[in-house]
N, C-alpha and C positions, 0 to 999 in steps of 0.2 A: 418678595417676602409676603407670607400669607397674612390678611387681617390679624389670624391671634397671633401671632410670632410679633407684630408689630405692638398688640397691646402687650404683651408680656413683655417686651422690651421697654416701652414707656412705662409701665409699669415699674423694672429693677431700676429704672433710669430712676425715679421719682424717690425710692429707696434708699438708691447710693445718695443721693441730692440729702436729706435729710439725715442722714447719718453725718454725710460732711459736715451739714450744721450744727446738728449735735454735736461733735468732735469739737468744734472750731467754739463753740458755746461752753465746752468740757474747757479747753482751754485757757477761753477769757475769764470764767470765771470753775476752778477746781472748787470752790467750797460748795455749787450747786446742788441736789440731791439731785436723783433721777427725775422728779415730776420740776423739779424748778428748769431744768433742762429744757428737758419735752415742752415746759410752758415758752419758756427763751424761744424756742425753734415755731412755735406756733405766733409767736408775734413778729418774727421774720417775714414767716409765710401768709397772715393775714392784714399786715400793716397796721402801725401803731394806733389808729382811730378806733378800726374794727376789732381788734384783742381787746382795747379798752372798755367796747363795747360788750364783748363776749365774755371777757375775762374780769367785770370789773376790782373782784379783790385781789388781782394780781399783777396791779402796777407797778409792785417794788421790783418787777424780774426783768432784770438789764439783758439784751441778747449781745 
C-alpha cells in the first residue's frame, strides 16, 4: 500500500473512531445538543485533566 492510501486510511479510520463516540455519547445522553456532544467526544479523546484544562467552562459535560 502506497504512503497516501495509508494516510487516507488512518485518516477514515480516525473518523469512523469518533463518530462511534459521538453515537455512543448520542446515546448515554439524547438531551445533548450537537456542541455538548462534540465537547463529550473531545474529553474522551484528550482525558479528563487536559479538557479541564482546555475546556475549563465545560465541566458539566458527562461523556
Amino acid at each position: 500500500m502506497a504512503p497516501e492510501e495509508r494516510l487516507q486510511r488512518g485518516l477514515e479510520l480516525a473518523e469512523l473512531v469518533r463518530a462511534l463516540l459521538a453515537a455512543g455519547v448520542r446515546a448515554r445522553h439524547p438531551e445533548y445538543s450537537e456542541e455538548e456532544v462534540r465537547l463529550a467526544v473531545i474529553r474522551i479523546v484528550l482525558g479528563e485533566k487536559l479538557f479541564r484544562a482546555a475546556y475549563p467552562h465545560a465541566g458539566h459535560i458527562e461523556p
